[in-house]
N, C-alpha and C positions, 0 to 999 in steps of 0.2 A: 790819352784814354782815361785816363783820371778824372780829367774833368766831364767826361759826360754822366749825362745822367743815369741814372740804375734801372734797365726798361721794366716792363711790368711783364707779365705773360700774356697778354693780347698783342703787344707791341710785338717780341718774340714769336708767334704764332703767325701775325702777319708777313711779317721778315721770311719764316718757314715759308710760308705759302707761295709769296713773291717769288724768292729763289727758285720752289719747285716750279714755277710757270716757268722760269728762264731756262732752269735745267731741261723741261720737257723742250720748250721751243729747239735748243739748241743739238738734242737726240734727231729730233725731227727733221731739223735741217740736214745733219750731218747725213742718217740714214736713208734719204730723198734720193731713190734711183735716178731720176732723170736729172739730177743737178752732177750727180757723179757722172754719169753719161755722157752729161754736156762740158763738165772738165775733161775729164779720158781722150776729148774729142777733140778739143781746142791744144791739149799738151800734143796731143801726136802731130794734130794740123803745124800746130807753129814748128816743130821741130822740123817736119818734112821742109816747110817753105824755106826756116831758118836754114838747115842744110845746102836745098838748091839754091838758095842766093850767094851764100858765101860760095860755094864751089864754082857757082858761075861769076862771081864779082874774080875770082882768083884766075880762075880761066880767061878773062878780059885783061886781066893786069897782064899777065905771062904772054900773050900775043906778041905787042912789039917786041920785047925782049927773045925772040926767036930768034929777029934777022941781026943777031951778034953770031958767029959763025962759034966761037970758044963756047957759048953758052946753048948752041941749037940742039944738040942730043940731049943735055940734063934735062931740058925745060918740054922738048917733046918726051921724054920719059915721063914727068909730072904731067905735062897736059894730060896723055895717055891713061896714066892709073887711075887721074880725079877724073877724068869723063867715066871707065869702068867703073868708077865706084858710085858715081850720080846714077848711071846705065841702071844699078842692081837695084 
């Protein structure tokens, strides 16, 4: 930092001005209903789908493991609750 040079007050002024463009751009973006809308939208989406796939990927996997006769109650007990809980 030493080595630069010492600005002047126009240089300073522009520097001001510059940053304030960036600052306004960046209020503007943040504060833009329809960009928050359009995130809001995409967080809920993904999550829903994210949910049903993994519940149904788990529900696919626990299938064969049914016809084990020692593990048929535990595994239709989970089938059970994770379809109720996809159901809600």
């Amino acid at each position: 930092m030493a080595d630069e040079p010492e600005k002047t007050p126009d240089d300073l002024l522009t520097e001001i001005r510059r940053t304030n463009l960036l600052l306004a751009k960046l209020i503007r973006t943040n504060t833009d209903w329809r960009l928050a809308l359009r995130q809001g939208l995409m967080t809920g989406l993904g999550g829903v789908v994210g949910a049903t796939v993994l519940v149904s990927l788990m529900l696919w996997l626990l299938q064969p493991l049914k016809r084990l006769d020692a593990l048929k109650p535990v595994l239709e007990n989970i089938s059970r609750q994770l379809e109720r809980a996809n159901g809600k």
